[in-house]
PAMARDO-619129 format. One record per residue (C-alpha): residue number from 0; residue in three letters; chain; x, y, z. Coordinates in pm, 1 decimal. Each point is the difference from the previous one (the first is absolute). Example, Ala and Ser with C-alpha at 12.3 -4.5 7.8 and 13.67 -1.06 7.14 Angstrom:
! residues 2
seq  type  mol  px  py  pz
0  Ala  A  1230.0  -450.0  780.0
1  Ser  A  137.0  344.0  -66.0
This chain:
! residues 359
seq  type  mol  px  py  pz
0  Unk  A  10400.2  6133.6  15929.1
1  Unk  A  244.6  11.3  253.6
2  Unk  A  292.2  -336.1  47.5
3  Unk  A  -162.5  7.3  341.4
4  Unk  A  -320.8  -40.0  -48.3
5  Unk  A  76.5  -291.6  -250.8
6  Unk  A  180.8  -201.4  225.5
7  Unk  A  -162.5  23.7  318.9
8  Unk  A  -361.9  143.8  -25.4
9  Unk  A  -257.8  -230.3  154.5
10  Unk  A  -322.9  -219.2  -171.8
11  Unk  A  -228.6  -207.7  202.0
12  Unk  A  -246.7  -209.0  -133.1
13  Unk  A  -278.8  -156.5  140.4
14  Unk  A  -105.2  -367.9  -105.3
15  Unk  A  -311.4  -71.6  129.4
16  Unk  A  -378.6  -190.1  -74.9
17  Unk  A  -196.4  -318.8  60.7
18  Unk  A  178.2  -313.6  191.9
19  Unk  A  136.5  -216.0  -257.3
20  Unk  A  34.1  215.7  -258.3
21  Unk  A  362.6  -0.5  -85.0
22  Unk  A  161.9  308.1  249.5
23  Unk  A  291.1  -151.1  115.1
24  Unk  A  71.2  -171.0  -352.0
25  Unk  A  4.8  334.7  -174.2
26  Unk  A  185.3  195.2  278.5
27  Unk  A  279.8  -281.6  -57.7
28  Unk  A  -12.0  77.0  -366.7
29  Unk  A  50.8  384.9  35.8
30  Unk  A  282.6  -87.1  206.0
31  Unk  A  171.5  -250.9  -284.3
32  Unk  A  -51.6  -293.1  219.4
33  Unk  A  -159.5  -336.7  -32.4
34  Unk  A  -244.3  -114.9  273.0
35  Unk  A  244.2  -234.4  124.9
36  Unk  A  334.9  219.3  17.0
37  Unk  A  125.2  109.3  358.7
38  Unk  A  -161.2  340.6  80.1
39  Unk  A  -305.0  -73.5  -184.7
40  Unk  A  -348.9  51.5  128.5
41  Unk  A  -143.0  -308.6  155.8
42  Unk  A  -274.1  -103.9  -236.2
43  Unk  A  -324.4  -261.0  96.2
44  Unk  A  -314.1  -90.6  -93.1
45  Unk  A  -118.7  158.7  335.5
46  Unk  A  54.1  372.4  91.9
47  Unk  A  381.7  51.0  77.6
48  Unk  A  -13.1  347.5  77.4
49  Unk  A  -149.0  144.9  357.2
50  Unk  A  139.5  343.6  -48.6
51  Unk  A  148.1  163.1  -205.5
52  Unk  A  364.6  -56.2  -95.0
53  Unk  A  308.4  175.7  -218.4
54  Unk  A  204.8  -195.5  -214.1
55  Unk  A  296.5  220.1  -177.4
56  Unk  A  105.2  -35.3  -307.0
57  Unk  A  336.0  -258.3  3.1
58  Unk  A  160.0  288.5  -175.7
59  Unk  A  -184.9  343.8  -5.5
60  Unk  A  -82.7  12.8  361.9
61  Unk  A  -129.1  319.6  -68.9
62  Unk  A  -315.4  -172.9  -110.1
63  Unk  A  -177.0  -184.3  226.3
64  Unk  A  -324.0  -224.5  -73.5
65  Unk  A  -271.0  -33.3  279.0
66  Unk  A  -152.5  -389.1  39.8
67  Unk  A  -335.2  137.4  142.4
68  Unk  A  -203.0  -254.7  198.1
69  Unk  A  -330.9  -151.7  -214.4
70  Unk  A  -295.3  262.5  71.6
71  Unk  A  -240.0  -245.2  -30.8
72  Unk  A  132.9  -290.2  238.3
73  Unk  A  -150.5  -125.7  287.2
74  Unk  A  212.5  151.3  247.4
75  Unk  A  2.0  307.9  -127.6
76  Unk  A  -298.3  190.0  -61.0
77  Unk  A  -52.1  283.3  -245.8
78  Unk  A  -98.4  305.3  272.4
79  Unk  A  279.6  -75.9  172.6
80  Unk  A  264.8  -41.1  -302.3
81  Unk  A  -36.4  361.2  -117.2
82  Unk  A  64.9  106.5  327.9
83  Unk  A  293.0  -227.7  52.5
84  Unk  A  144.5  89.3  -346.9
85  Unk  A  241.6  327.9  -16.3
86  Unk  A  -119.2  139.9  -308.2
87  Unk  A  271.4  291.3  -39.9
88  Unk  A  269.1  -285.5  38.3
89  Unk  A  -71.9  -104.6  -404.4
90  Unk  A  53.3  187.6  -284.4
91  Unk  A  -247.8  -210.5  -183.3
92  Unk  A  -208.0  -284.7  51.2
93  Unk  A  -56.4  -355.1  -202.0
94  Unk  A  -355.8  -180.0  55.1
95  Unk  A  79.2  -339.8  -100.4
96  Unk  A  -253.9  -311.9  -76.8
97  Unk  A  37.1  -348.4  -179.2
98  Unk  A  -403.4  65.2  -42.1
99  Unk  A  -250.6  248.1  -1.6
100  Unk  A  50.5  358.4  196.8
101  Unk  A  -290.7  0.1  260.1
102  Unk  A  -99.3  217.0  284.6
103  Unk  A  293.7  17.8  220.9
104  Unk  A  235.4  127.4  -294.3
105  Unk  A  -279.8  243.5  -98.9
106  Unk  A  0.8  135.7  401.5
107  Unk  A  395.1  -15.0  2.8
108  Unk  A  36.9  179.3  -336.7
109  Unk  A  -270.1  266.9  87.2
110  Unk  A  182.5  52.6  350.0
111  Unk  A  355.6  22.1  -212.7
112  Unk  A  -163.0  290.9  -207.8
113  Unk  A  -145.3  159.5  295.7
114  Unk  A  370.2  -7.6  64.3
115  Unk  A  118.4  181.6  -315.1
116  Unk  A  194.5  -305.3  -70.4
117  Unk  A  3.7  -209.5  -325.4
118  Unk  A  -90.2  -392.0  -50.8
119  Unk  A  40.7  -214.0  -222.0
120  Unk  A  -192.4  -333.5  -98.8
121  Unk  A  185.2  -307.7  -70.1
122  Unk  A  -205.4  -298.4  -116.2
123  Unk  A  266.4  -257.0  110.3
124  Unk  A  62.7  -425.9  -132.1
125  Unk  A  -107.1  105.4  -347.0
126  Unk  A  206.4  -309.8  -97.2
127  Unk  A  -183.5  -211.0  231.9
128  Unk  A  -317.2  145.5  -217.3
129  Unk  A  101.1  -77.6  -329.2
130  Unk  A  135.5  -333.5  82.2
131  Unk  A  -345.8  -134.5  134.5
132  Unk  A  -179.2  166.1  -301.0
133  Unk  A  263.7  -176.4  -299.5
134  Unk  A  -178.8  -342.7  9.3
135  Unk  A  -308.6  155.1  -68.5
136  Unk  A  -136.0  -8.9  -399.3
137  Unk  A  80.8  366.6  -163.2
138  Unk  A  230.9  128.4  198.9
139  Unk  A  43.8  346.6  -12.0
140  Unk  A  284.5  145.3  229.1
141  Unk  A  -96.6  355.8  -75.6
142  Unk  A  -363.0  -87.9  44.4
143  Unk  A  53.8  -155.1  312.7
144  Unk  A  228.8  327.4  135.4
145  Unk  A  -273.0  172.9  -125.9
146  Unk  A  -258.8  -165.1  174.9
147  Unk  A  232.3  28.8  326.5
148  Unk  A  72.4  354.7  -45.5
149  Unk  A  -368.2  92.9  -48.8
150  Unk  A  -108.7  -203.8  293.4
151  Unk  A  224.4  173.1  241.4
152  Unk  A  -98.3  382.3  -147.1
153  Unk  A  -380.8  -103.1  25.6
154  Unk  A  51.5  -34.2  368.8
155  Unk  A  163.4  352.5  46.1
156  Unk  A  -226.0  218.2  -208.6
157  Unk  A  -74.7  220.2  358.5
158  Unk  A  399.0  66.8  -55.6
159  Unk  A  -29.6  163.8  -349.4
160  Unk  A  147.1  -306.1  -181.4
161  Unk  A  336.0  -16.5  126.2
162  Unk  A  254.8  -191.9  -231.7
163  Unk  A  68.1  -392.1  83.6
164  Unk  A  297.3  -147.6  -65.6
165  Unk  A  44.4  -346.2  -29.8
166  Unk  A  318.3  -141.9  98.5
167  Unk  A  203.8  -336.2  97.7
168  Unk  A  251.2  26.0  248.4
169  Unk  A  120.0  -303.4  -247.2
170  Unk  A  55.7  160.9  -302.1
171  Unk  A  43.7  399.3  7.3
172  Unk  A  72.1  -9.8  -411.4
173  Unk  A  -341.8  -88.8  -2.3
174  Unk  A  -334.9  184.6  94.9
175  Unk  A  -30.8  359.4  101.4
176  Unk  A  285.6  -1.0  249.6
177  Unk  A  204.9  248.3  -247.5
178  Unk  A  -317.7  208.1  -40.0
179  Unk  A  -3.5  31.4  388.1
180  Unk  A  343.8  110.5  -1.7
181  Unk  A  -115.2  261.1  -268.4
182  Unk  A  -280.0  149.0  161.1
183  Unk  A  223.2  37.9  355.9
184  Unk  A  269.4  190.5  -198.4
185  Unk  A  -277.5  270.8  -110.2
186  Unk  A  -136.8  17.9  307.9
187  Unk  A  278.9  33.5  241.9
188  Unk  A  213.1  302.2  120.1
189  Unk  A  312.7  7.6  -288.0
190  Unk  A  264.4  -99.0  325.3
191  Unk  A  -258.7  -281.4  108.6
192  Unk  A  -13.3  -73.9  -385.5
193  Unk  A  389.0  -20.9  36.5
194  Unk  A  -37.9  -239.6  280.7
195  Unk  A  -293.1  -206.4  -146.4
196  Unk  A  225.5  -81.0  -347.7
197  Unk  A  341.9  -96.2  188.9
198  Unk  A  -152.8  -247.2  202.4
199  Unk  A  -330.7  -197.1  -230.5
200  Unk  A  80.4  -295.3  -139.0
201  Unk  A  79.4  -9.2  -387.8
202  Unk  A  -269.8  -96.1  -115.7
203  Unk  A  66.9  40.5  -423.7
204  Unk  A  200.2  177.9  -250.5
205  Unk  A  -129.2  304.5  30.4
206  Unk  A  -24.1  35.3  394.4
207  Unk  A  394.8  -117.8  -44.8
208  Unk  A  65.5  291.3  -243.5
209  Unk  A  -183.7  208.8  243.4
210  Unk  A  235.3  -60.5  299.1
211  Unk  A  267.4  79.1  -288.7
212  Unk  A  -87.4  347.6  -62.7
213  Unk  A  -72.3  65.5  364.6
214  Unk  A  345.2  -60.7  103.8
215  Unk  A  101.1  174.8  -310.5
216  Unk  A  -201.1  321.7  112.8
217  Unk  A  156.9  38.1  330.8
218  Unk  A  369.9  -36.4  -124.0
219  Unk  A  -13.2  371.2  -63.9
220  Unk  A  -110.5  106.4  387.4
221  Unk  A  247.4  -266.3  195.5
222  Unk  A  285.8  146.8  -244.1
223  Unk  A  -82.5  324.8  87.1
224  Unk  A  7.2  -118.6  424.9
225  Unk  A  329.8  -91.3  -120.5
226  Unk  A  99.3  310.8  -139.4
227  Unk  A  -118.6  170.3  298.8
228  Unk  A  224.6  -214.8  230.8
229  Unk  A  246.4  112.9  -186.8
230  Unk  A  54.2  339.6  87.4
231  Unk  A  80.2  -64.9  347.6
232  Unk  A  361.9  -3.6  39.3
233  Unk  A  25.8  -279.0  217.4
234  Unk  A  292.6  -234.2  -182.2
235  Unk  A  -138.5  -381.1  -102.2
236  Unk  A  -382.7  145.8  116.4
237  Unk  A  -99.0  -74.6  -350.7
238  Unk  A  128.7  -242.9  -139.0
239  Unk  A  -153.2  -185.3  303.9
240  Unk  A  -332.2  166.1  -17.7
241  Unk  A  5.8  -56.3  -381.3
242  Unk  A  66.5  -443.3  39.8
243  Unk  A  -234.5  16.0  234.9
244  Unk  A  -250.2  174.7  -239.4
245  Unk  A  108.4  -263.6  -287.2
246  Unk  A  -42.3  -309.8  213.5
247  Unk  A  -345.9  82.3  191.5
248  Unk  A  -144.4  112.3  -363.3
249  Unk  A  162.6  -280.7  -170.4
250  Unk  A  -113.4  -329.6  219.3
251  Unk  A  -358.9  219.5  52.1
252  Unk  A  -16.7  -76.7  -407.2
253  Unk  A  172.6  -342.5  47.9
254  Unk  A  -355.8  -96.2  213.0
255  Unk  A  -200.6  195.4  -151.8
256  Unk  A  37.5  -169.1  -352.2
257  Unk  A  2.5  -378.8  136.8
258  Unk  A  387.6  -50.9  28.3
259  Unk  A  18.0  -118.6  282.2
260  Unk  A  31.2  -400.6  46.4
261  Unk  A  -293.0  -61.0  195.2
262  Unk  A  -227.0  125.1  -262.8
263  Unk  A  200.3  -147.7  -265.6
264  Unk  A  -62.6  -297.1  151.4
265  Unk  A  -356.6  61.3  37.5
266  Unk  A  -56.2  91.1  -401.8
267  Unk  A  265.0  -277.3  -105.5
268  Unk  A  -242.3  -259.7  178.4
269  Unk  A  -328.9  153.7  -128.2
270  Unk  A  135.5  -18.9  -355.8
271  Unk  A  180.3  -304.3  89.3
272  Unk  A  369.0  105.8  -185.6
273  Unk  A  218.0  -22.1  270.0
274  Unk  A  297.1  195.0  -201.1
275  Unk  A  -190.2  305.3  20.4
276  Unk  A  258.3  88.6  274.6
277  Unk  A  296.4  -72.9  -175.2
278  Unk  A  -132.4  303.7  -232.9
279  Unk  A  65.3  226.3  301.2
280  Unk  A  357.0  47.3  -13.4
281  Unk  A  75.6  354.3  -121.8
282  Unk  A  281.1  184.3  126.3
283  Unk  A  -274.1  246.8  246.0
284  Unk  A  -213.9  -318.9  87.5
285  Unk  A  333.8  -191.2  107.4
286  Unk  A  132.2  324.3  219.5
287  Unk  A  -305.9  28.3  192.9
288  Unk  A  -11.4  -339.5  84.1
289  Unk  A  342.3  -24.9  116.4
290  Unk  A  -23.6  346.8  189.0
291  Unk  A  315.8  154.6  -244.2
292  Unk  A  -205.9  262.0  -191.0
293  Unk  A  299.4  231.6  125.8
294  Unk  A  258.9  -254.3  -221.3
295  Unk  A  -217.6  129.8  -333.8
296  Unk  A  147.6  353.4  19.0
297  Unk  A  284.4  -71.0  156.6
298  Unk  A  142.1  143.9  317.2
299  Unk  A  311.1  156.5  -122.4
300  Unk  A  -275.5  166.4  -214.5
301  Unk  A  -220.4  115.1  278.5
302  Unk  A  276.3  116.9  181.8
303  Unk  A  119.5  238.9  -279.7
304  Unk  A  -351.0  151.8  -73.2
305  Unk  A  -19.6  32.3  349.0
306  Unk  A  333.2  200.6  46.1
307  Unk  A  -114.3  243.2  -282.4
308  Unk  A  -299.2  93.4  99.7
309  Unk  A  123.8  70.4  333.9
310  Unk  A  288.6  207.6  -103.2
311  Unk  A  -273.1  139.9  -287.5
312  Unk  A  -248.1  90.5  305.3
313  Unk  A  266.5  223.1  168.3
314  Unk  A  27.9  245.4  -265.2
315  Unk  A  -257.6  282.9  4.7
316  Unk  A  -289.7  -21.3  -225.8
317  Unk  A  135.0  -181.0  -311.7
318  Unk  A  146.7  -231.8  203.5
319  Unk  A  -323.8  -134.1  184.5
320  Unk  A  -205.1  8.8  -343.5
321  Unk  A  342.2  -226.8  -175.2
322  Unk  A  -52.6  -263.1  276.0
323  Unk  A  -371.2  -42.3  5.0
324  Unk  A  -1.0  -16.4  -392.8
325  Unk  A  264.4  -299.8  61.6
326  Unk  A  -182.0  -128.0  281.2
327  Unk  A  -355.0  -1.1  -197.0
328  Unk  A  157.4  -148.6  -348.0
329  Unk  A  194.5  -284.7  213.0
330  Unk  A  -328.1  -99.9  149.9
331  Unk  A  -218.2  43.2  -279.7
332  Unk  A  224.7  -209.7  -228.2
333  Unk  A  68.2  -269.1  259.3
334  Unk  A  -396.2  2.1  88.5
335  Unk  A  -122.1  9.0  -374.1
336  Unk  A  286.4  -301.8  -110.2
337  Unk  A  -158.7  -214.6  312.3
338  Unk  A  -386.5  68.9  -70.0
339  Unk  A  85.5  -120.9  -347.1
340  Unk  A  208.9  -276.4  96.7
341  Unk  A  -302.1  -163.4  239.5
342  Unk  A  -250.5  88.2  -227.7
343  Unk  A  118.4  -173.0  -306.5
344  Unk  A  101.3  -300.0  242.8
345  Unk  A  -374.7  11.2  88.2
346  Unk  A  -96.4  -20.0  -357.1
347  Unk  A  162.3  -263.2  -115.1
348  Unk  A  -98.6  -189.9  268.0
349  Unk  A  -382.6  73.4  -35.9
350  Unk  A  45.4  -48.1  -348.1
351  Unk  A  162.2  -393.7  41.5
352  Unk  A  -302.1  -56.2  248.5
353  Unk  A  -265.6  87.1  -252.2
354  Unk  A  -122.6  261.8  207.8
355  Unk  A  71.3  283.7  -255.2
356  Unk  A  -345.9  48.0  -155.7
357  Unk  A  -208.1  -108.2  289.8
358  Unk  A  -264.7  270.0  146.6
């Protein structure tokens, strides 16, 4: 895995199905956002979406989530949808319905394979489901996801059963919205897998843990960029390469693992303990909020690694090896104390939420 490919390769996904069916809910949930928040998709009870249109990521713009217009509204008919739609623009596709599948997502998942594309169906408002089925004598909630699960499979038999997975845009603990996340990981490219895990929502423990060892994995191939930068004699080239490294990797984790205020905010009001964000105050946490992750190390620090390895670098052989081994051990150490530092903020603050053995 190359640093590159980790922080810049590209995933596009595709939201699309029936009118009313929850599209622009769950591209606003990919993204961290609530329907309401600026940049949002516009969500209705009519069809919002014409054509199709790109939201990025608020911070991984490298991932970028397609609102696709309805394929079964009025306006837009199904012949001329698959002609309109730029299949080689998604790296996958997600059918989505708050009901049955029917026809149209049968015709626009047979035209996706045709494609040599994958899909993905999303029974969507499971919530909405098991709250009008409570008041009912002998309720099951298992029965009744059962019941909803088998409903939706019965209708895509011609498919070779493809997996359903019930969600709510509401409540991601909840559901099969981990399980989807599962399921994309195996499937994807391992850089698109890289891309997938930084930017989906947290959605448990254990899709926490596995951002964790993620970031954990790739300390070893942005320390070695950095050791690699480090045989160029250019004086100060990397010490400025290697904060640069430190803070892009760093604040990538800060997002990744729900640090950031907004969705603090959001997970403070869903559990309704508004000190949740007085929990995020550890000494990485603070830095990247206030911009001064170069303040952790120091920049007298910086400066003196940096002079080494530059003086290191001019001496034949020996010399180039002596600075990259400083250059790599710096970065891994300053990488490795940061990943751990977020992570254990992240922890505790799942933990206090109540979150910690949800799946």
């Amino acid at each position: 895995m190359k640093m590159d490919q980790f922080f810049n390769v590209s995933l596009n996904i595709a939201v699309t199905g029936v009118t009313g069916s929850g599209k622009s809910s769950f591209v606003n949930v990919l993204r961290g956002l609530k329907d309401d928040d600026v940049g949002a998709a516009p969500t209705g009870v009519t069809e919002t979406t014409m054509e199709p249109v790109m939201y990025e990521h608020p911070e991984m713009p490298n991932v970028k989530i397609w609102d696709l217009p309805g394929i079964g509204s009025s306006n837009l008919k199904s012949e001329k949808y698959l002609k309109d739609v730029k299949f080689n623009t998604y790296d996958f596709f997600i059918i989505l319905s708050s009901v049955r599948f029917m026809e149209n997502d049968i015709m626009l998942a047979k035209e996706i394979r045709k494609q040599k594309k994958d899909f993905y169906f999303v029974r969507s408002k499971i919530d909405n489901d098991i709250s009008s089925e409570k008041e009912k004598k002998g309720f099951d909630e298992q029965k009744v996801l059962s019941i909803i699960r088998d409903d939706c499979q019965k209708n895509l038999k011609e498919l070779g059963d493809p997996k359903v997975f019930l969600i709510s845009s509401r409540n991601l603990q909840k559901y099969d919205f981990e399980s989807l996340q599962n399921i994309l990981e195996d499937e994807l490219p391992e850089h698109k897998k890289y891309a997938l895990l930084q930017a989906w929502p947290v959605c448990s423990a254990a899709s926490l843990e596995k951002k964790i060892n993620m970031f954990k994995r790739i300390i070893w191939a942005v320390s070695l960029a950095s050791a690699c930068i480090a045989v160029v004699p250019v004086p100060g080239l990397s010490a400025a390469c290697d904060l640069g490294i430190l803070v892009n990797f760093l604040t990538r984790c800060y997002y990744a693992f729900g640090l950031d205020e907004r969705s603090l905010t959001r997970l403070s009001e869903k559990v309704n303990k508004p000190h949740l964000k007085d929990l995020a105050k550890s000494k990485f946490v603070t830095a990247i909020r206030e911009k001064a992750l170069t303040r952790l190390q120091g920049s007298t620090a910086v400066a003196t690694i940096g002079t080494v390895e530059y003086f290191l670098s001019l001496l034949p052989g020996v010399g180039s090896v002596a600075a990259a081994g400083i250059s790599f051990a710096t970065t891994r150490y300053l990488l490795t104390e940061g990943v751990n530092d977020l992570a254990n903020t992240a922890q505790v603050i799942r933990k206090e939420a109540g979150l910690t053995f949800i799946h």
